[in-house]
C-alpha positions as CSV (number, residue, x, y, z in Angstrom):
1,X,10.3,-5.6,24.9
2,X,9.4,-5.7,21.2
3,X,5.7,-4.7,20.1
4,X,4.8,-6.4,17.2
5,X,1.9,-6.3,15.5
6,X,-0.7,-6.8,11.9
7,X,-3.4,-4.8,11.2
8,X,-5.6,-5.9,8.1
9,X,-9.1,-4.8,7.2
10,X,-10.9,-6.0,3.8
11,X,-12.7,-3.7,1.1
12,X,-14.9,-4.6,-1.2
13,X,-13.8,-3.6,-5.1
14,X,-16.4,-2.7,-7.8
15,X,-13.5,-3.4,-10.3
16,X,-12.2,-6.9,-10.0
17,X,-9.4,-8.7,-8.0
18,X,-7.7,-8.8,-11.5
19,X,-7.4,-5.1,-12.5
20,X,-6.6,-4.2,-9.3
21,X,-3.6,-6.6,-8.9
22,X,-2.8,-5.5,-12.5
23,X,-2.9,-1.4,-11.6
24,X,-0.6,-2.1,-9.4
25,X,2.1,-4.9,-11.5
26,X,2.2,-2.9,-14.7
27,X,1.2,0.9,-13.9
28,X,2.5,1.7,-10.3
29,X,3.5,5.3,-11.9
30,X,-0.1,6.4,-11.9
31,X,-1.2,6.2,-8.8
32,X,-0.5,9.9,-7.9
33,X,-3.3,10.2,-10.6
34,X,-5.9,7.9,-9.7
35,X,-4.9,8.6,-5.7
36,X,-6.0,12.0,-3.7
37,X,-3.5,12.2,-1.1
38,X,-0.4,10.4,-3.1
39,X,0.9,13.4,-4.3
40,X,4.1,11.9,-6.6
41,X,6.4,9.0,-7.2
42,X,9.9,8.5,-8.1
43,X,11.8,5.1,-8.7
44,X,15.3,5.4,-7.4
45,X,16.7,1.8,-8.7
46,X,15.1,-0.7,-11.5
47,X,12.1,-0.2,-13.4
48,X,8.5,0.7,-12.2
49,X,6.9,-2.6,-12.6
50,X,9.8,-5.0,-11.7
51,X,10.2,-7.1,-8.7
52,X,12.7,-5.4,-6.2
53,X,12.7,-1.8,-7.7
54,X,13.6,0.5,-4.8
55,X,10.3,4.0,-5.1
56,X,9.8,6.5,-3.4
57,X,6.4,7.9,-2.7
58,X,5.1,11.5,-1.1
59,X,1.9,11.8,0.2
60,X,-0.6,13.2,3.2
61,X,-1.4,11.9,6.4
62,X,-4.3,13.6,8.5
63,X,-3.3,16.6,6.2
64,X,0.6,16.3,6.8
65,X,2.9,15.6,3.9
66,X,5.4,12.5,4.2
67,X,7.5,10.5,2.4
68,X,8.6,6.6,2.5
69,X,11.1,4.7,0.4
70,X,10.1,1.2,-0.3
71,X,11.7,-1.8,-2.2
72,X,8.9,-3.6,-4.0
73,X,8.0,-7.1,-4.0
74,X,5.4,-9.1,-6.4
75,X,3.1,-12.7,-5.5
76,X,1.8,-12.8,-9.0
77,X,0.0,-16.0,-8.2
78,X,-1.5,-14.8,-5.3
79,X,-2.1,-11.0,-6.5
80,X,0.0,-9.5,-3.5
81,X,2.1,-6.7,-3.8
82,X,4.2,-5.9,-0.9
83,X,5.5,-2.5,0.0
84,X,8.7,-3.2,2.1
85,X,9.8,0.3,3.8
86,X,13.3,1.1,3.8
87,X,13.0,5.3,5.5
88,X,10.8,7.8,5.7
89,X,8.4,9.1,8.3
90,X,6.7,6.4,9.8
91,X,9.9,5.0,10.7
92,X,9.8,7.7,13.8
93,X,7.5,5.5,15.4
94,X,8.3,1.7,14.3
95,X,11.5,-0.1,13.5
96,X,10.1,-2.2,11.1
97,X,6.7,-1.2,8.8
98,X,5.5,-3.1,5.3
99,X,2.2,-2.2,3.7
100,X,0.7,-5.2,2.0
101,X,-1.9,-5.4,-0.4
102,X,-4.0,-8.8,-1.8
103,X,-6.7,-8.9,-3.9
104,X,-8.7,-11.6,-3.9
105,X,-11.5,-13.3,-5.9
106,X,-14.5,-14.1,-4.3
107,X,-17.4,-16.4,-6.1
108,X,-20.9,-15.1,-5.6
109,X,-19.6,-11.9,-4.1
110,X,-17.6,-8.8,-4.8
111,X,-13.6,-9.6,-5.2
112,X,-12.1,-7.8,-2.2
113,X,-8.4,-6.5,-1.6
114,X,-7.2,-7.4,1.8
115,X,-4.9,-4.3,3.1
116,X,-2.3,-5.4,5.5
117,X,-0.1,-3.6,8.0
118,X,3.0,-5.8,9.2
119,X,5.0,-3.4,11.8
120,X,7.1,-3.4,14.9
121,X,7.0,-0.4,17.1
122,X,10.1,1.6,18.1
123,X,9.2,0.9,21.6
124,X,5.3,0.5,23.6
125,X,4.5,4.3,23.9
126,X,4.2,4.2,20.1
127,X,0.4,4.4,18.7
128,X,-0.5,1.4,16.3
129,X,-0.4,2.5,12.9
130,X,-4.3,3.4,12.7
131,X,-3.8,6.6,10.1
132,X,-1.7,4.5,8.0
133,X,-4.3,1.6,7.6
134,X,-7.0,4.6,6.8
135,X,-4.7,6.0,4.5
136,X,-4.2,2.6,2.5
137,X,-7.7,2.1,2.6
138,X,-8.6,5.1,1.2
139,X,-6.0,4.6,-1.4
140,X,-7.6,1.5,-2.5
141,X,-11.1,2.8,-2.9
142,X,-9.5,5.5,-5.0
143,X,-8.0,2.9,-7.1
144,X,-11.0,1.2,-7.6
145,X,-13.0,4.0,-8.4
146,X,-10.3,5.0,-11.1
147,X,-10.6,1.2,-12.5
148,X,-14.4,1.3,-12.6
149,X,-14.2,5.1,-14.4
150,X,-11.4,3.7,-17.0
């Protein structure tokens, strides 16, 4: 029997819905530098900032290095950028795994970016993907704090 599942927590930016949607459209090849534990990046087909490049990312985990392979897709209208994995580590626990983020204006309030974990496990003994969410949230924080520092 397939296990499917979302995760999705929300954190609050300092910067706004805007920038962060826009770190991400137009300069994806920074994150190692404004990220702790995303250590480098390499684009293996298209361009760093267009819709459907194929990247591939290394990073730590709970203090393990790893590596995934996404193809990249772009909701400009909606500010979502969606990390669609095609191999790499987590891939030895779920058959299917896409890391989504939205940021999202909010009146009277800060603007948020909603971090999304779509997955299907590789069978039930799998864990959820708990030290991925934590590791995308922390990535966002340090994306914000490198926006507010800019």
């Amino acid at each position: 029997m397939a296990v499917r599942g979302k995760m999705e927590v929300e954190v609050d930016l300092k910067s706004s819905a805007d920038q962060f949607y826009g770190f991400f459209r137009n300069t994806p090849h920074h994150l190692p530098t404004a990220c702790t534990d995303l250590h480098a990046g390499e684009i293996h087909e298209g361009e760093w900032h267009t819709e459907g490049s194929i990247r591939k990312w290394t990073y730590s985990v709970e203090g393990k290095k790893e590596t995934f392979k996404e193809k990249i897709q772009f909701d400009d209208k909606n500010k979502i950028v969606t990390h669609g994995g095609i191999e790499g580590e987590v891939f030895n626990y779920y058959k299917s795994y896409t890391a989504i983020w939205q940021a999202v204006h909010k009146d009277g309030g800060p603007d948020v970016v909603k971090v999304i974990i779509e997955y299907e496990k590789l069978n039930e003994s799998m864990p959820h993907p708990v030290i991925y969410i934590d590791f995308l949230v922390n990535m966002t924080k340090d994306i914000d704090a490198h926006l507010v520092k800019a």
